[in-house]
Each structure stands twice: as C-alpha cells, then as structure tokens.
C-alpha positions in Angstrom: 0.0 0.0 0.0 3.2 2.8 0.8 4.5 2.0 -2.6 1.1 2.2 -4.6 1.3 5.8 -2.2 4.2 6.2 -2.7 4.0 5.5 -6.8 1.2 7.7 -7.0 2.7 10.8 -5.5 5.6 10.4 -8.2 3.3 10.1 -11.1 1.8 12.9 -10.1 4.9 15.1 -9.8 6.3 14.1 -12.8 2.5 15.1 -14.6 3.1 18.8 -13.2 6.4 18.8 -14.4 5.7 17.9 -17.7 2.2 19.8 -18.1 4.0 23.0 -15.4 4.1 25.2 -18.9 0.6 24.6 -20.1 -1.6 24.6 -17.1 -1.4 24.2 -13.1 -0.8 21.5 -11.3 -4.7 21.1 -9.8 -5.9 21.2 -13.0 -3.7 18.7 -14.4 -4.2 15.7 -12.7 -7.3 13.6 -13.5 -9.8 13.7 -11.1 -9.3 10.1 -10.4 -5.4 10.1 -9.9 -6.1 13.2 -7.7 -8.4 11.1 -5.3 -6.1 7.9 -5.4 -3.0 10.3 -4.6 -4.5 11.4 -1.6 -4.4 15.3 -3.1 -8.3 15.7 -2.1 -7.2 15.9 1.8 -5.0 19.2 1.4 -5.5 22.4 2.7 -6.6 25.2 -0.2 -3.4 26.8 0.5 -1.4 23.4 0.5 -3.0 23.2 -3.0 -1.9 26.5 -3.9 1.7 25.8 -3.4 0.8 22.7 -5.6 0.0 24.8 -8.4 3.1 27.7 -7.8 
C-alpha cells in the first residue's frame, strides 16, 4: 500500500512537471489520480503551493 502511495505521489509530480508550462498542477491531474493520490485531503493553501 506505501509504494502504490508512494508510486502515486511520483506520477503525479512528474505530470506537473511535464504539463507546469501549459496549465497548473490542480488542473492537471485527472480527477481520479487526484483522489487515489491522496491530493483531495490538502489544505486550499497546500493546493496553492501545488500549483506555484
């Protein structure tokens, strides 16, 4: 279960990086992928920093 986590919160990094130029990070990630990466339980601001 850590390393699906664990997995998960890579995948997602590596999606902002490679989308950073074309939209923000919150808006990148599928909604599904957002929820499975545990994203849903941050903070607005946390989120914020997310999206730089």
């Amino acid at each position: 279960m850590k390393k699906r986590v664990a997995l998960g919160i890579v995948w997602v990094a590596l999606v902002a990086v490679g989308s950073a130029a074309e939209e923000v990070f919150t808006k990148a990630v599928a909604k599904a992928d957002f929820s499975a990466a545990g994203l849903g339980k941050l903070s607005t601001e946390e989120l914020a920093r997310l999206d730089g």
